[in-house]
N, C-alpha and C positions, 0 to 999 in steps of 0.2 A: 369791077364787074360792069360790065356793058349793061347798060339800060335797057331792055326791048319793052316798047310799047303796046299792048295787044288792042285788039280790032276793038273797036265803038262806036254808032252813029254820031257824025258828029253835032246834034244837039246836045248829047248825055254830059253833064259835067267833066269825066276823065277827058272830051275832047273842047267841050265849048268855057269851061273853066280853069282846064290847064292842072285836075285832080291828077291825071294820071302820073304827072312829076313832081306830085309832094311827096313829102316826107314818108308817110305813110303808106302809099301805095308802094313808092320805091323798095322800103323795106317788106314789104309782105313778097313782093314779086321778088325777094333776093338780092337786091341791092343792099348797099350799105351807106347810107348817108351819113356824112361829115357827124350830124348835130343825129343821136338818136330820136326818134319821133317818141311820143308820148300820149297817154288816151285813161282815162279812167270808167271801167265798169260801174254807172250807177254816179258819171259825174253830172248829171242832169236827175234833179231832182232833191229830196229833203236838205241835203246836206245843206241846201243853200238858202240862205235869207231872203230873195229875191223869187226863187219859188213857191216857198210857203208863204209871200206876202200876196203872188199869186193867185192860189189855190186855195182859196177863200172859202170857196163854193164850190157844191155839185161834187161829182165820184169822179175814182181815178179811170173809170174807161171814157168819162163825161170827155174830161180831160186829152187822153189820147183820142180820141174821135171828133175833137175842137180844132180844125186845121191853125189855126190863129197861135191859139195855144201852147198848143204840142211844138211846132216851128221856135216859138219865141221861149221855150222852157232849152229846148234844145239848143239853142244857141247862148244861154244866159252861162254855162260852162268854160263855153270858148271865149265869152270875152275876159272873163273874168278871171281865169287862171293861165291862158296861151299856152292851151292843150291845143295838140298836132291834127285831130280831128275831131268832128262830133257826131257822139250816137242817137242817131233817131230817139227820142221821148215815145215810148208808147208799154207794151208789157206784151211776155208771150202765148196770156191767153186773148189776148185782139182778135186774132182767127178763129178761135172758138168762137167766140161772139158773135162775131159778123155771122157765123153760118146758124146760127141760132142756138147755140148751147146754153144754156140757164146758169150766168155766171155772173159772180157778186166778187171785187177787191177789197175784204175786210178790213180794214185798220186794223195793222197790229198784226194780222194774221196772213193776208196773202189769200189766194184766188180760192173760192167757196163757190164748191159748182150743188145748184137746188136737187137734182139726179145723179148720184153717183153711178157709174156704170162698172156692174159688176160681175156680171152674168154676158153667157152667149147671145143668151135673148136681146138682153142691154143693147147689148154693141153689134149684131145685125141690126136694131133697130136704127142705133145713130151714124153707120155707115151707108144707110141710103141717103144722108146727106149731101148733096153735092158739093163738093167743095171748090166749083167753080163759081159756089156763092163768094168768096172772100173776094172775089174781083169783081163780081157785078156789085157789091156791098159797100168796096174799099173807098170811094171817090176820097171819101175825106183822110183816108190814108197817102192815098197817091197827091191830093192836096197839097197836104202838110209837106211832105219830101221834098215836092217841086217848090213852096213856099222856105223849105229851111235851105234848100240849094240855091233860092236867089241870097237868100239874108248871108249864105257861107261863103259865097262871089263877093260880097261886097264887102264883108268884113275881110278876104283876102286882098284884095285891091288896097285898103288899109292899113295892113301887114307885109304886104310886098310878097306871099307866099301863098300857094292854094290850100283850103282848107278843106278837105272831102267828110262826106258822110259816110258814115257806117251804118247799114241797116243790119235788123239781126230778129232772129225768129229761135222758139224753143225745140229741142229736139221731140221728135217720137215718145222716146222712153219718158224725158220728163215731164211732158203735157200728159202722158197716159198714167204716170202716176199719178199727178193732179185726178184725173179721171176717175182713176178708179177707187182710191184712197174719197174721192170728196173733198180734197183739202190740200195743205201741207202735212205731211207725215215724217218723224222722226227716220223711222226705220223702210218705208213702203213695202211694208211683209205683204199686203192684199196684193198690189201689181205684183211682187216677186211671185207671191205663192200662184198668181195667174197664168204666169211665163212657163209652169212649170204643171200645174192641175188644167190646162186647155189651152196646148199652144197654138189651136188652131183659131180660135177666136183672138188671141191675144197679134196670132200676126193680121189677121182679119183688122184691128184697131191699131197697133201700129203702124201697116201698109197704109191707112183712109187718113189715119195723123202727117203721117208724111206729103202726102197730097196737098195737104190743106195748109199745115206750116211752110212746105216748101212753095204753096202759091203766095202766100203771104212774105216771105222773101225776095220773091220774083216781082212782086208787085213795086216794092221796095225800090229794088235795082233797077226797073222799068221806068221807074220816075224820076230817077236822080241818085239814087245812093252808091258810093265809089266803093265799098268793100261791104261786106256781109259775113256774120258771123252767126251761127250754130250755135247754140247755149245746149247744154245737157246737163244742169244743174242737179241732178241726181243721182247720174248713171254712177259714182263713188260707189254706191251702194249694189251695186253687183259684181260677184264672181264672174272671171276673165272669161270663163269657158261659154259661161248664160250672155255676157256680154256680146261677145262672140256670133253667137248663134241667135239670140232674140230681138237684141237692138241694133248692132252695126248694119245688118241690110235694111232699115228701116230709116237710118239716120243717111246713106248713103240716098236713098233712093227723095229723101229731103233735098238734097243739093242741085237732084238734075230739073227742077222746072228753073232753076238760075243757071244753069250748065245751058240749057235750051233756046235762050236769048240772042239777040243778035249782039249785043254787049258781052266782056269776059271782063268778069271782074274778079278781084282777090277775094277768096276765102277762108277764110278762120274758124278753127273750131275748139270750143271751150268746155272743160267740165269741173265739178270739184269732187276732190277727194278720188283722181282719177289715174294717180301716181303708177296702179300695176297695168292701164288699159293704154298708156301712153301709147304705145307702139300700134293697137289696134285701131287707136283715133286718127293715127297718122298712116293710116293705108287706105286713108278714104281719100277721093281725090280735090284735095287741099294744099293752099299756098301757105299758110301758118298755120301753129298750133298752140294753143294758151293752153297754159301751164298755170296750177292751182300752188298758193304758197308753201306745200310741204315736201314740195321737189327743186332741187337747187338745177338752175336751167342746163349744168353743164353734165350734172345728169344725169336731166330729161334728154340733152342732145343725145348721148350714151345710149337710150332705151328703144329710141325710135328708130334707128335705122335708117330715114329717111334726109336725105339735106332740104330740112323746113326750116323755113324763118320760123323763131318763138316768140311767145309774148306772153307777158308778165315780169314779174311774183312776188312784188313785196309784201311782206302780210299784212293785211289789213291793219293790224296792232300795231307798226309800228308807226300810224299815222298820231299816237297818241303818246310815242315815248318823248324823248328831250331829244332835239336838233340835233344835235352833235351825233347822236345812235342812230338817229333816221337817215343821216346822210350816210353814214359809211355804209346799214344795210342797203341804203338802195346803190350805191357803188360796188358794194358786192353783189347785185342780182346784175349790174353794168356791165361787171367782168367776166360772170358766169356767163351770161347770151354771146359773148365773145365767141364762145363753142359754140353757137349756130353759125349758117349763111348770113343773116340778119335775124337782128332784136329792134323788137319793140317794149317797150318799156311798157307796164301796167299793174294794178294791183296783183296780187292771187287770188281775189273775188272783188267783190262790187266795194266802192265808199260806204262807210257808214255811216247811219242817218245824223249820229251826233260830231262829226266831224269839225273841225274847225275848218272853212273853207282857205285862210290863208295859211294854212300847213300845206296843204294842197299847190298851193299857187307855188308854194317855194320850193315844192319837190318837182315842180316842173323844173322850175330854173336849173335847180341839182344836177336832174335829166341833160338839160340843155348844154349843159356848162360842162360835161363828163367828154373825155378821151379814153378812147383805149390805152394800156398800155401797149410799151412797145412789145412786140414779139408776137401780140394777137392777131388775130386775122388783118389782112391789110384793108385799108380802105377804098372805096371807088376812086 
């Protein structure tokens, strides 16, 4: 498959670092590279020795709001394992914050907002926020980026290959269940039963969520990050039809302040437990589509209808069985993305926090060291 490069100023990394012909990009825009790329959800962070010797001190927004930081945690992944790119360090309630929303990262628990918003009232009040605070707010956001994209240049001048960024922001629907729930919730019966007892307020907070995520992505890509992905960590938890109708134009309408740039970069969109909406995530206007580990990729190719590059899905667990199992499952998630355009390789959710980091490092190699068989798609 022919390479086409799309449009970028050329200071932005895809042109001034040579991101747009790694591994990574290559395969999101449809290519098929020789060596498949490889990236781990949640590979920056606990899992690793070198972060929690870190993160001593202070909160985890402390932390993503620390240009210094956030750069040097992001990068402690890629050297350590010779993962294909790295994911910005930060979390997807960052833009809530910045615009002033009353939000705490609990140990153990995950994002605990002081005002649940739950009512009409609620959320007319917190939609006259403007959410062209996340960019007069963000410096230390756009900081950190342009401080992880010099440290990613240099560690690829070292490697002989570019290593691009991934930025990446929460959807609509999942930061509005944070929202409305207050917290993490099991089941998010309060945001469902909203979607459906006032859907006029409910699109009233998803439209202002999208704004505000999708600036926050935008910011991202503004400063340095080569691909951007879409987190929907929830939406598993809704029927096709509510999906349909209450989040997809909410989640689409996230993507265009990155769509609006003078840069085009690859996009990705992720959910879990999101096996029967596969097809509806893939009619948003996106370059790949991650795939959660309860679908085997050849298919998710089946469902979607579209020719997307995929990524993932090995499950999480079997970062924990014996060598010998781990290698053949992630050869067989090698051979299922076969049935895409291009695969990229990656969990079917995030690392977990007790991980053995050199498990990791040698599922890369795995990655690296894989061919197709013959008869599969051919190669560039």
């Amino acid at each position: 498959m022919e390479l086409i490069i799309l449009p970028a100023t050329p200071s932005h990394p895809l042109v001034a670092h040579g991101t747009a012909n790694s591994r990574l990009v290559r395969a999101l825009r449809g290519d098929r590279p020789e060596i498949t790329p490889v990236w781990f959800m949640r590979q920056a962070g606990r899992s690793l020795p070198e972060y929690r010797a870190l993160r001593q001190t202070g909160t985890m927004l402390d932390a993503c709001l620390d240009p210094a930081m956030a750069s040097e945690i992001t990068l402690q992944p890629v050297r350590r394992h010779g993962v294909d790119a790295a994911v910005f360090f930060s979390d997807i309630i960052v833009p809530l914050h910045l615009v002033g929303v009353e939000v705490e990262i609990a140990a153990g628990r995950g994002p605990v907002f002081a005002r649940p918003v739950r009512t009409a009232a609620d959320i007319a009040r917190l939609v006259q926020t403007d959410p062209a605070l996340v960019e007069e707010r963000g410096e230390a956001v756009a900081d950190a980026v342009a401080r992880t994209t010099a440290m990613l240049a240099e560690e690829g001048e070292r490697r002989g290959e570019a290593i691009p960024l991934i930025g990446f922001a929460g959807a609509p629907f999942t930061l509005a269940a944070y929202l409305v729930e207050g917290g993490p919730s099991k089941d998010h019966l309060a945001a469902r039963s909203l979607i459906h007892s006032d859907p006029a307020a409910w699109a009233d907070l998803t439209a202002w969520l999208a704004e505000v995520t999708g600036r926050f992505l935008a910011l991202q890509v503004r400063s340095g990050a080569s691909a951007a992905q879409l987190f929907d960590s929830w939406a598993g938890a809704l029927a096709p039809a509510d999906y349909r109708r209450a989040v997809l134009p909410a989640s689409a309408a996230a993507l265009e302040p990155v769509r609006a740039l003078d840069v085009e970069v690859p996009l990705i969109h992720f959910g879990v437990g999101t096996g029967e909406l596969l097809a509806d995530m893939a009619s948003l206007q996106i370059d790949a589509l991650g795939v959660d580990y309860r679908v085997p990729l050849d298919a998710a190719a089946a469902r979607i209808g579209r020719d997307l590059t995929l990524q993932g899905n090995l499950d999480p667990a079997l970062l924990f069985a014996p060598a010998e199992v781990r290698e053949a499952a992630a050869h067989a998630v090698l051979d299922a993305g076969t049935a895409a355009r291009a695969h990229v390789f990656n969990l079917g959710h995030g690392v977990p926090m007790d991980t053995d980091p050199a498990v990791l490092t040698a599922l890369v190699q795995t990655v690296h060291d894989w061919r197709p068989a013959a008869g599969r798609r051919d190669l560039a």
